[in-house]
DRENDO-1510 file (C-alpha; in Angstrom, 1 decimal, always signed):
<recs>
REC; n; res; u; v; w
REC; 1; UNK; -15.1; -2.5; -3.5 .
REC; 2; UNK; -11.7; -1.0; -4.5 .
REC; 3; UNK; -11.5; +1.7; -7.0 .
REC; 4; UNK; -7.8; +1.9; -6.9 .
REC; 5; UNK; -4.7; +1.2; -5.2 .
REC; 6; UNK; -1.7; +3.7; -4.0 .
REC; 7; UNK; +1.4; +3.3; -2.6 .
REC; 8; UNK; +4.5; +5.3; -2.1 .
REC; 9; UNK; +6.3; +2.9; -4.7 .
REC; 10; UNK; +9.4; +1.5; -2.3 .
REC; 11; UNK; +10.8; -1.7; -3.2 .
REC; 12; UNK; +8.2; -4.3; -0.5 .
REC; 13; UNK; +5.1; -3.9; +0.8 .
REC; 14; UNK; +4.6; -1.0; -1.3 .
REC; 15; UNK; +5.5; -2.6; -4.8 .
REC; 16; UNK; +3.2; -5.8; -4.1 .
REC; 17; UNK; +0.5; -3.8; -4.1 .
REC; 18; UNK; +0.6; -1.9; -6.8 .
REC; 19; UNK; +2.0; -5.0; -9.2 .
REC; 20; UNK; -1.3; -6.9; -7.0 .
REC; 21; UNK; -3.5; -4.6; -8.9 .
REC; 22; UNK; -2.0; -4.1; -11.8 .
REC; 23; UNK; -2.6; -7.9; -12.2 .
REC; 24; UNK; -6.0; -7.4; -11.0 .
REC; 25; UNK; -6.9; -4.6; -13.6 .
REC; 26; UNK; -7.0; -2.4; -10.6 .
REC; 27; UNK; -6.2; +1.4; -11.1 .
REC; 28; UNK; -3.1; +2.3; -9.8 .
REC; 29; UNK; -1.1; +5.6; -8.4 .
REC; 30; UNK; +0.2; +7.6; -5.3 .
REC; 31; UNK; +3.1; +9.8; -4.8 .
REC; 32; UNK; +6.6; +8.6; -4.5 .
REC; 33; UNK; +9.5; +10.4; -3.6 .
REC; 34; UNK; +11.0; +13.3; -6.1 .
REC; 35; UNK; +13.2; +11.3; -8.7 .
REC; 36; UNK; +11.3; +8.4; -8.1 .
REC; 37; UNK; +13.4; +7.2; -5.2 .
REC; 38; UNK; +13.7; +3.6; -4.0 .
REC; 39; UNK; +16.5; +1.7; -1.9 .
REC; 40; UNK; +17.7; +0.9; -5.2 .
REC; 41; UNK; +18.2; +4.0; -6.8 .
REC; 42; UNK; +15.2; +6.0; -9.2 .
REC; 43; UNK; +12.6; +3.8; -10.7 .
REC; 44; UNK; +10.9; +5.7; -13.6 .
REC; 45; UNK; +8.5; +2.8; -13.8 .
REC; 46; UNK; +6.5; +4.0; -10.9 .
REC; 47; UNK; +5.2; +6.8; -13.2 .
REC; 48; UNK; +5.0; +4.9; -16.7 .
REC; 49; UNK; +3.7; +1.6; -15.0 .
REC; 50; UNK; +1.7; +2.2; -12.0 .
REC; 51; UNK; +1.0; +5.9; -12.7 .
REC; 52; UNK; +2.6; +7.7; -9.6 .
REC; 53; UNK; +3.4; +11.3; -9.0 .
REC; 54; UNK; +6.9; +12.7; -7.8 .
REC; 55; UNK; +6.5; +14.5; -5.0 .
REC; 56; UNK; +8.4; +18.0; -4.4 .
REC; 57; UNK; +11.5; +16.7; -2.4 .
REC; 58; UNK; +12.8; +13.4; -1.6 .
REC; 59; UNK; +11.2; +13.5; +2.1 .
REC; 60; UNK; +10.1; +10.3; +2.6 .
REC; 61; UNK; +7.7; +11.5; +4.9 .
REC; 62; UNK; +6.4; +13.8; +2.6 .
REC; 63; UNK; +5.0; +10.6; -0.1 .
REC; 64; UNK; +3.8; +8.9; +3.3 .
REC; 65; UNK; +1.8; +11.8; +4.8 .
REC; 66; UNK; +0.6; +12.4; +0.7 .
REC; 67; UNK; -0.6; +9.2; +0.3 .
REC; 68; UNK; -2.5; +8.7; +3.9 .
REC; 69; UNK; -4.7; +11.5; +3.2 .
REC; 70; UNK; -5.3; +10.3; -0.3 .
REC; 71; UNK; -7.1; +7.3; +0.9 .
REC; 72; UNK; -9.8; +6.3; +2.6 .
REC; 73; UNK; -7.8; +3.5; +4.9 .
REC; 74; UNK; -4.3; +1.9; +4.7 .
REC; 75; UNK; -2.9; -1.4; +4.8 .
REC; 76; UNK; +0.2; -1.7; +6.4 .
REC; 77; UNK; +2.4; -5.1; +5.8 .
REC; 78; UNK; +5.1; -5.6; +8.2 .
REC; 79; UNK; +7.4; -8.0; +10.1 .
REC; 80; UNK; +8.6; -5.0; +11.5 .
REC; 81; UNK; +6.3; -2.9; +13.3 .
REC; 82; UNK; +9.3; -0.8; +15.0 .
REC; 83; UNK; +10.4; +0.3; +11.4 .
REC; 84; UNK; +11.2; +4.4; +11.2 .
REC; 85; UNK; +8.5; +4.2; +8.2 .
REC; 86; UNK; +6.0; +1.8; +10.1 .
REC; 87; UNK; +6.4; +4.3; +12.8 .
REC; 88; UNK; +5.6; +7.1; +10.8 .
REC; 89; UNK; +2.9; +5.8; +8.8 .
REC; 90; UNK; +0.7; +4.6; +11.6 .
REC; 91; UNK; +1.4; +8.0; +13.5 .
REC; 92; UNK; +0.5; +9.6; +10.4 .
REC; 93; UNK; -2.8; +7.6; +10.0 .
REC; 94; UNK; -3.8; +8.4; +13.8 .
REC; 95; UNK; -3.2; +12.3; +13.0 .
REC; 96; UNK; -5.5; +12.1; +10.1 .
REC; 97; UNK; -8.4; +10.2; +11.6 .
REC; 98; UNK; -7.6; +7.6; +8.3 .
REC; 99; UNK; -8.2; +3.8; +9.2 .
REC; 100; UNK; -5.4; +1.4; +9.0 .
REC; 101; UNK; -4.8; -2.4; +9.6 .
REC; 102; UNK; -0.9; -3.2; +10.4 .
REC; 103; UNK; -0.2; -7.1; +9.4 .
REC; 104; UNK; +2.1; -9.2; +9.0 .
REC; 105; UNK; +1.4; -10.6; +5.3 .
REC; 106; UNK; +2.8; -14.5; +6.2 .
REC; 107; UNK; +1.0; -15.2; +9.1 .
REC; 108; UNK; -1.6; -17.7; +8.1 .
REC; 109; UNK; -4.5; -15.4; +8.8 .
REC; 110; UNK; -3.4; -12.5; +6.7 .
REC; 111; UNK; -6.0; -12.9; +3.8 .
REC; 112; UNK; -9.1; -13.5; +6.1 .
REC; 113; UNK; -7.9; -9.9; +8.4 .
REC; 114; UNK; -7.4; -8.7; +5.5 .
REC; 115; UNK; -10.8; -9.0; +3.6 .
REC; 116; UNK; -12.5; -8.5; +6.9 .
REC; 117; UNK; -11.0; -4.8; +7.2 .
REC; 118; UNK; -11.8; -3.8; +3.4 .
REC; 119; UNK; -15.4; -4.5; +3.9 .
REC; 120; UNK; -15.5; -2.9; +7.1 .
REC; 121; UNK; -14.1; +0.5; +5.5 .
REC; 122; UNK; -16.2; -0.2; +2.4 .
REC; 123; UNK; -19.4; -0.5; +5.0 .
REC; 124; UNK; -18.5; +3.1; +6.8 .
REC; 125; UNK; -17.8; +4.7; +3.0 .
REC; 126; UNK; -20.3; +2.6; +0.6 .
REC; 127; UNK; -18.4; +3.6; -2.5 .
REC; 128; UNK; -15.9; +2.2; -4.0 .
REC; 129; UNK; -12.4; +2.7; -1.9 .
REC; 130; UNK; -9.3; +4.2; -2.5 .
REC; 131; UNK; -6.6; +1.7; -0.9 .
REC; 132; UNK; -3.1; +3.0; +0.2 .
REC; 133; UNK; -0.2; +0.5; +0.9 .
REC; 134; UNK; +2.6; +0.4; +3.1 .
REC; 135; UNK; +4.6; -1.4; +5.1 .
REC; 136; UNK; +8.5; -2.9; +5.4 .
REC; 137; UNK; +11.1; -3.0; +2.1 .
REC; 138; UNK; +12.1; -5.4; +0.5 .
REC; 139; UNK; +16.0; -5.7; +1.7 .
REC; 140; UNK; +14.6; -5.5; +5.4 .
REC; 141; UNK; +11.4; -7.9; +4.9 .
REC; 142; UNK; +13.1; -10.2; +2.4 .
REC; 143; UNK; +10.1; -11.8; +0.5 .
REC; 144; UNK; +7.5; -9.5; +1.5 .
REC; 145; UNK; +6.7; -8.0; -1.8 .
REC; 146; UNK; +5.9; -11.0; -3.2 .
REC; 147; UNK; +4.1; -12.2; -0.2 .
REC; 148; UNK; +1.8; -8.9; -0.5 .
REC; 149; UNK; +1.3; -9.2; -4.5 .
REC; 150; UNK; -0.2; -13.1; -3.8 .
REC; 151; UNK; -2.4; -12.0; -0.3 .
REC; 152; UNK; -3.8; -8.9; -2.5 .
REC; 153; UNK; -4.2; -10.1; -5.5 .
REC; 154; UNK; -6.1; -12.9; -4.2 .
REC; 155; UNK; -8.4; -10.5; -2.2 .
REC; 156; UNK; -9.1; -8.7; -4.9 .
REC; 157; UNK; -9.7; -11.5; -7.3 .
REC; 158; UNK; -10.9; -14.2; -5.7 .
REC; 159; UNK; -12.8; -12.7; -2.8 .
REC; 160; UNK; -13.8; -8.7; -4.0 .
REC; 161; UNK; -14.2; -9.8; -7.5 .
REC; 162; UNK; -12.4; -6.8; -8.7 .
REC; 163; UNK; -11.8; -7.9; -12.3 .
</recs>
């Protein structure tokens, strides 16, 4: 059901995801920030690992409005829904007509919401989806990017058998 997986590449929500389905044997991309930018300073391995593009200027509403429109839905993890990105990438997803599901990835019910929205997107596409991820960083949702990594991982391997 999932053809690949995108993400702006911050340190979080974002990183799980693409390290998810890197694990899954998942292709992975998006656009991150010119130079690569993350809270901690460039990270080249966004483009030699999990394939990203730079993106003109380091506007991180530039990578979040890129990768929106690049997918067919987003998943958005987040303890903080009041976040300046959170708030931008939701706004962003309303303005493009683009489905997304905003989560927080411990509560106990993640997995199940979050199977139950890729089918549903997969049902109104019926191809093979392109995935973008988003959500809170790492410094401001401590444990969240490993939190995603298991929840999708396990989606994609255990319940979309995307190996």
């Amino acid at each position: 059901m999932i053809e690949k997986i995108i993400s702006g590449g911050q340190t979080g929500a974002d990183l799980g995801g693409l390290k998810a389905a890197k694990k899954a044997g998942v292709k992975t991309g998006g656009v991150a920030p010119k130079g690569f930018k993350t809270e901690n300073g460039s990270n080249p391995k966004l483009l030699s690992i999990y394939g990203l593009g730079a993106a003109p200027n380091e506007d991180y509403k530039y990578r979040t409005m890129a990768n929106v429109r690049a997918s067919h839905a987003t998943l958005i993890f987040a303890t903080n829904s009041k976040s300046p990105g959170t708030k931008l990438t939701i706004q962003t997803c309303k303005d493009s007509g683009k489905a997304f599901l905003l989560i927080n990835p411990f509560n106990e019910d993640a997995t199940k919401m979050v199977l139950e929205f890729i089918k549903n997107i997969f049902r109104r596409y019926e191809r093979k989806l392109i995935i973008n991820i988003a959500g809170n960083r790492e410094s401001k949702s401590p444990g969240i990017e490993n939190c995603v990594e298991n929840l999708l991982f396990k989606v994609m391997t255990d319940y979309l058998d995307a190996r």
